[in-house]
C-alpha positions, 0 to 999 in steps of 0.5 A, a space after each residue: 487493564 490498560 496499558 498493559 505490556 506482553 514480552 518475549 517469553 512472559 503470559 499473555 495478555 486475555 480479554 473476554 468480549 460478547 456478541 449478541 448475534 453473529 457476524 464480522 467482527 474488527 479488532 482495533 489494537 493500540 500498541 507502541 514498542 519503544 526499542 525498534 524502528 522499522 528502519 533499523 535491521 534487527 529491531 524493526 518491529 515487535 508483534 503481538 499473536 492473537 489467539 480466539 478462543 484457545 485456537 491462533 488466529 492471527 499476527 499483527 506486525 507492530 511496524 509503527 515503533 515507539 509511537 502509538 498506533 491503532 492496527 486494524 484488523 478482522 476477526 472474520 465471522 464469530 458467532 454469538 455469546 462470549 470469547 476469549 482473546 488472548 495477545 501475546 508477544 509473537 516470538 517467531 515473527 518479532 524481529 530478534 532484538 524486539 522483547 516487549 510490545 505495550 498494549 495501550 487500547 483494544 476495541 471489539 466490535 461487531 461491523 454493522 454494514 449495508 448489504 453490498 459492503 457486507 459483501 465486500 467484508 465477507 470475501 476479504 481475503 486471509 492473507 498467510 505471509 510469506 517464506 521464502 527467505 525466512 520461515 515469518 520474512 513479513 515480520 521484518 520486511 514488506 508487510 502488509 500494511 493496508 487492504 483495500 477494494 474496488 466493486 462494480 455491477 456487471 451482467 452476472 453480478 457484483 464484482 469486487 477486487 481486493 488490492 493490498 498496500 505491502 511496506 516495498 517488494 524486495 524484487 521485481 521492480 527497482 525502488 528507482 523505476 517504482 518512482 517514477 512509473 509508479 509514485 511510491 516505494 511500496 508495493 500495490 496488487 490486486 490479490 483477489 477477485 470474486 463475482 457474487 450473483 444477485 442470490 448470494 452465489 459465488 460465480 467467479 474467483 481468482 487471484 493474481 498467482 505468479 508472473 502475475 497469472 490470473 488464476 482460478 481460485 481453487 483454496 479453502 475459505 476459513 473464518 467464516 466466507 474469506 478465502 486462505 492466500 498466501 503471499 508467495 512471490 518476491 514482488 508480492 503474487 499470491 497462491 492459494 497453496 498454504 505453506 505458510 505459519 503467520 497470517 493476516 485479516 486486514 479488512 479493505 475497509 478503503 474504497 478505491 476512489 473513482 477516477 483517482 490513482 492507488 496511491 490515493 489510497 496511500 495518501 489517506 493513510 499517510 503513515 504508508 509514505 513513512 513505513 514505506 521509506 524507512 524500510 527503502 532506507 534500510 534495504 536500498 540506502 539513500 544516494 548521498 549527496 542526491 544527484 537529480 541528474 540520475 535515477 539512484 534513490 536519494 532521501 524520499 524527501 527530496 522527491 516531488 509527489 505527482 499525481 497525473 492523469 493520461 489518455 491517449 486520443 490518437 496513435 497506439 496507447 502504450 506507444 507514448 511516454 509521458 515524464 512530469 517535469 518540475 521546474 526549481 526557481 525559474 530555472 531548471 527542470 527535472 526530470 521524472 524519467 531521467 530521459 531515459 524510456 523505460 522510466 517514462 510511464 505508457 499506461 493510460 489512466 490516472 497514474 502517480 509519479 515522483 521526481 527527484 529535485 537537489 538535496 533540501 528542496 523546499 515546497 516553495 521553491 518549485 515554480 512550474 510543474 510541466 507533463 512531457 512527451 518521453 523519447 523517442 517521441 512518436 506520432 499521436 496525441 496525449 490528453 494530460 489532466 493534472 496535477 491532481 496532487 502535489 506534495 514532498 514529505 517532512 521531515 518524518 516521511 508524511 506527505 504534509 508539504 502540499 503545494 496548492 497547485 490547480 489542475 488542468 488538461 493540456 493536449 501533447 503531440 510531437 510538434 507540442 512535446 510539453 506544456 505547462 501543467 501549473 507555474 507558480 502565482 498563475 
């Protein structure tokens, strides 16, 4: 059965799976597309089109390229007995000189879960993609890539956040300005959030509509409990207003962890850093040579990735920026907001960054990595905690370059504006 390969035009690929009773089910395929490159425009990706049961169910964007990759996804609630998948080669949303994808594994299973996990499941939302360029754009551009929750009690019941990792935002946010107030080149949102009572009743649920709206839930639910959005803006807000033909079941399956920045979500799919930089590097262009001195974006490996903590102990929060700064062999430091205040970051909580260093840094030339007080430098007190991570990307634009950095707590005020977060051999 396997490997089997679906082209442009050619038959599908079918696969009979049975359940023994009903439930969530994930689909985990395995493919490889040797002619594209999610960096290369017109040949970035294959994908394949599910059908269950005679009736289309979904899209899966092959963005990985020749490499095998496994692509998670659910097939929402099925009941029991015996179906029918069918894959074939998705010629509306396949970049237009892709012609075949190789389908080399495929797994059914049935999610055995605990009961707050099922929940979590259960509201996933089905995310339709979007067009506003192009009637199937996330074929090509800003993808989803990974789907992930948070969840906490409250008086009414438990509440659960859906947040989604796409490939970049095509608008809104400067790749330049992403980096250093946010530490990556994706795009991160929240698109959903539900209240479920403790009988199972659905109290509260809203989306992140555009401009970045909380906005009542007002859509119909398909596949069983998950809830039909769309991807409607250019920096990646959601409506409940389906105009869209290619969808999505990403299933969160990562869980937010506590007291750690989004992107550490990223950085447990590492493949995030790599997709996310080819498709910068197709749409925005590499700054080259780099010029640490200034914002535009040079080679994503030039970068040092921080991961900080702030919070604010005395004055107004959102008042003080704060900048990493990284020091190169004793001498020089960089600069993670350029000097310049908009890029400096003014939210409290954990938070990532990346600070651009001179063409061919290597890891172990970095000597000191230092938390600073952004100008226009004003009254108040900063506590910092950091670094909680550190590292630069390799050659194929995965975070593997750690540097075995220590985390401490150091306290910033005006007449304290800096201080030394870690130095190399201390």
């Amino acid at each position: 059965m396997f490997p089997s390969t679906v082209t442009r035009s050619g038959p599908a690929f079918t696969c009979p799976f049975t359940l023994s009773s009903p439930g969530e089910v994930l689909l985990a395929l395995t493919a490889a597309v040797p002619d594209t490159n999610w960096s290369a425009k017109g040949r970035e990706a294959a994908a394949v089109r599910i059908f269950l049961d005679g009736a289309y169910h979904q899209d899966v964007v092959l963005f990985a390229g020749a490499e095998p990759f496994t692509y998670r996804r659910g097939l929402g609630e099925v009941p029991a007995g015996t179906h029918h998948l069918e894959m074939a080669f998705s010629e509306p949303v396949a970049s237009p000189n892709s012609q075949r994808a190789e389908l080399l594994d495929l797994e059914v299973m049935p999610l055995a879960l605990d009961e707050e996990l099922a929940l979590v499941y259960r509201y996933a939302p089905l995310l339709h993609g979007r067009r506003l360029k192009h009637p199937y754009e996330n074929g090509q551009t800003d993808t989803p890539l990974v789907a992930f929750h948070r969840r906490w009690p409250t008086e009414k019941g438990l509440r659960i956040e859906y947040q989604m990792i796409w490939s970049h935002e095509d608008a809104g946010t400067s790749a330049s300005a992403l980096l250093a107030r946010w530490g990556h080149v994706s795009d991160i949102e929240w698109i959903f959030r539900v209240t479920v009572g403790p009988d199972g009743a659905l109290l509260e649920q809203e989306y992140q509509g555009p401009e970045h709206v909380t906005t009542p839930f007002r859509g119909r639910f398909e596949l069983g409990k998950h809830p039909v959005l769309q991807t409607a803006t250019i920096n990646n807000n959601v409506t409940d207003r389906i105009t869209s033909a290619h969808r999505f079941l990403l299933l969160p399956e990562a869980a937010w962890p506590a007291g750690r920045a989004r992107e550490a979500v990223m950085a447990a799919h590492p493949w995030t850093y790599r997709i996310s930089a080819l498709e910068v590097a197709r749409q925005v262009g590499f700054q080259r040579p780099g010029d640490p001195s200034q914002p535009a974006v040079s080679d994503l490996r030039n970068y040092l990735w921080l991961e900080l903590d702030r919070s604010t102990l005395s004055g107004s929060a959102g008042l003080l920026g704060l900048e990493a700064q990284v020091q190169l062999r004793f001498s020089h430091w960089y600069r993670s907001s350029f000097g310049k205040p908009l890029l400096a970051k003014r939210e409290d909580g954990p938070y990532s960054t990346a600070v651009k260093l001179p063409d061919g840094t290597r890891p172990e030339e970095i000597t000191a990595i230092a938390a600073a007080l952004a100008p226009p430098v004003v009254g108040g007190k900063l506590l910092v905690r950091g670094p909680l991570s550190a590292f630069m990307l390799d050659e194929q634009y995965l975070p593997s370059r750690s540097l075995a950095v220590t985390c401490r707590e150091v306290i910033l005020s005006r007449g304290s504006s800096q201080a030394t977060l870690w130095q190399q051999g201390i």
